[in-house]
C-alpha positions as CSV (number, residue, x, y, z in Angstrom):
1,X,218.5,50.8,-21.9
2,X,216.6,47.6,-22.1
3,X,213.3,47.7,-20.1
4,X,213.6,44.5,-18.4
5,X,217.1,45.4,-17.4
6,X,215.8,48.8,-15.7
7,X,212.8,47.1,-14.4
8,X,215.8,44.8,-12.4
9,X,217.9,47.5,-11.2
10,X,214.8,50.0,-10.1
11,X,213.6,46.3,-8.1
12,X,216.9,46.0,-6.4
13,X,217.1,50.0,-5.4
14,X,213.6,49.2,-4.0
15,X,215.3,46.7,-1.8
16,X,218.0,48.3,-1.1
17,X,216.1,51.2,0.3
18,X,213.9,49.0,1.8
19,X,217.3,47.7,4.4
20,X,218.3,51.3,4.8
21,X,214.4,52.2,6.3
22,X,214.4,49.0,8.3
23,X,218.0,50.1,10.1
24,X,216.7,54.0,10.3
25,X,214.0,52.7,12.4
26,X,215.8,50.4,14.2
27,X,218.9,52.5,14.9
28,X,215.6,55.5,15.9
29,X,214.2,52.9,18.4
30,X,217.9,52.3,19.5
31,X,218.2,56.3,20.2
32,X,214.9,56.3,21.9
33,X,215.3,53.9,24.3
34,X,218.6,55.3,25.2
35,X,217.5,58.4,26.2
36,X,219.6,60.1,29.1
37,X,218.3,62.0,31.8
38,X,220.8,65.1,32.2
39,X,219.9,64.9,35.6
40,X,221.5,61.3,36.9
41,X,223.9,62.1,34.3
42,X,225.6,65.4,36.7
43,X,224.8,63.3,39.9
44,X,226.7,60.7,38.8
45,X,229.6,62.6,37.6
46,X,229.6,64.6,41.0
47,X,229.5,61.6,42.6
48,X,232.6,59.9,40.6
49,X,234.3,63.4,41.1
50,X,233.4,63.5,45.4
51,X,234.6,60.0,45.6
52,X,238.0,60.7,43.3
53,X,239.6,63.9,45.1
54,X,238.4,62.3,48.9
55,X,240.2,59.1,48.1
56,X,243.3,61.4,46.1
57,X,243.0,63.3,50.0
58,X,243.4,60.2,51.7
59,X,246.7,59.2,49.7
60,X,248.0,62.8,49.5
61,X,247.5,63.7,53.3
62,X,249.8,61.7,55.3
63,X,248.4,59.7,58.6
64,X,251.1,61.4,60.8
65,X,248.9,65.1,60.6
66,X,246.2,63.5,63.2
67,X,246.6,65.6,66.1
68,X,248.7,63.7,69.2
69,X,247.1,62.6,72.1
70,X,247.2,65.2,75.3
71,X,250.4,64.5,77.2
72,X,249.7,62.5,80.6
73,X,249.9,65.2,83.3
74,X,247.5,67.8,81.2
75,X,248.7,70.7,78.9
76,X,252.0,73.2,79.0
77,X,254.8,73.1,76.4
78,X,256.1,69.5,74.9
79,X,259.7,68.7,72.6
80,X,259.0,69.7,68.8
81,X,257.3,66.5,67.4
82,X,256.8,65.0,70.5
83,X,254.2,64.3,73.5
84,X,256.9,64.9,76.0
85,X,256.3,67.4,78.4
86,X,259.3,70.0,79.0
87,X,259.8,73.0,80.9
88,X,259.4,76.6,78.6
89,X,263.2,77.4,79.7
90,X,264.0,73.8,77.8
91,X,261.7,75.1,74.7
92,X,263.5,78.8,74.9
93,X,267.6,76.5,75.2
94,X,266.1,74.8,71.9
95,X,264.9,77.7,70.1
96,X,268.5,79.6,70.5
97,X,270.0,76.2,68.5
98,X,270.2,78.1,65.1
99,X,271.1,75.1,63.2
100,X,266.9,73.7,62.3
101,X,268.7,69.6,61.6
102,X,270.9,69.9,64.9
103,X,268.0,71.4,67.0
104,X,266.2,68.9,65.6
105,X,268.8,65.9,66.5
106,X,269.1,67.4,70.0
107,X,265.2,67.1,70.7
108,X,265.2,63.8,69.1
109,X,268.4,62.6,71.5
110,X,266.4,64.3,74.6
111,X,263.0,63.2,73.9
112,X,264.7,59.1,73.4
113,X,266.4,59.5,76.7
114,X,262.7,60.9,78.4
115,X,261.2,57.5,77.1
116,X,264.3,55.2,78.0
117,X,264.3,57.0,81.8
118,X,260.4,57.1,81.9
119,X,260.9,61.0,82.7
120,X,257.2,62.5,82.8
121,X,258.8,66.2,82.5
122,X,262.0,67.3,80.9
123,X,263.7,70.1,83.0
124,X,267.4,72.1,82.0
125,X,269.4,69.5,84.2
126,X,267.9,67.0,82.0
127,X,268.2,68.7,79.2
128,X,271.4,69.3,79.7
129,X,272.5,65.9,80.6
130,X,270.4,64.4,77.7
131,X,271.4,66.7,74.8
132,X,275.5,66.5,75.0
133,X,276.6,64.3,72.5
């Protein structure tokens, strides 16, 4: 090979290699700056996680779980699903309804007619009364 031919190519490998240096230590400064502290890194994934699942909770758990007010009048029994107030002989008629969707209708049809008639406590005659179709 002709010397001033190598001479040539050895000079352009120099500045070739020359680049390559130039972006290790760049792409080293680039690394060193960028160091991560494992620390804020868990905190901040617990913290994305905390955040995720309360705001999935908030979707998944429906608003109608929030405990109903106490009925006016204080405690005793009330209709299924309702804040009515009932006698425990009007809870024991509804319980023998074996059917779950009819006993379910029937309250719904007696606890409407409380609210139309403004009735504060549903006894048998009401009940009675109220629940026939």
């Amino acid at each position: 090979m002709d010397p001033a031919t190598l001479d040539q190519r050895l000079a352009a490998l120099e500045r070739r290699l020359a680049h390559l240096e130039t972006l290790l230590t760049n792409l080293r400064q680039l690394v060193e700056r960028s160091q991560v502290n494992d620390d804020s890194v868990k905190e901040g994934i617990k913290s994305w996680v905390t955040e995720y699942v309360s705001l999935r909770l908030q979707q998944l758990v429906p608003e109608t779980c929030e405990h109903a007010a106490t009925p006016e009048g204080g405690g005793g029994p009330v209709l299924p699903g309702t804040a009515i107030r009932c006698t425990d002989e009007v809870l024991h008629r509804l319980g023998r309804i074996p059917i779950p969707f009819v006993r379910q209708m029937v309250t719904q049809k007696v606890a409407d007619a409380a609210r139309a008639e403004g009735t504060a406590l549903v006894d048998v005659a009401f009940f009675e009364r109220a629940a026939t179709f």
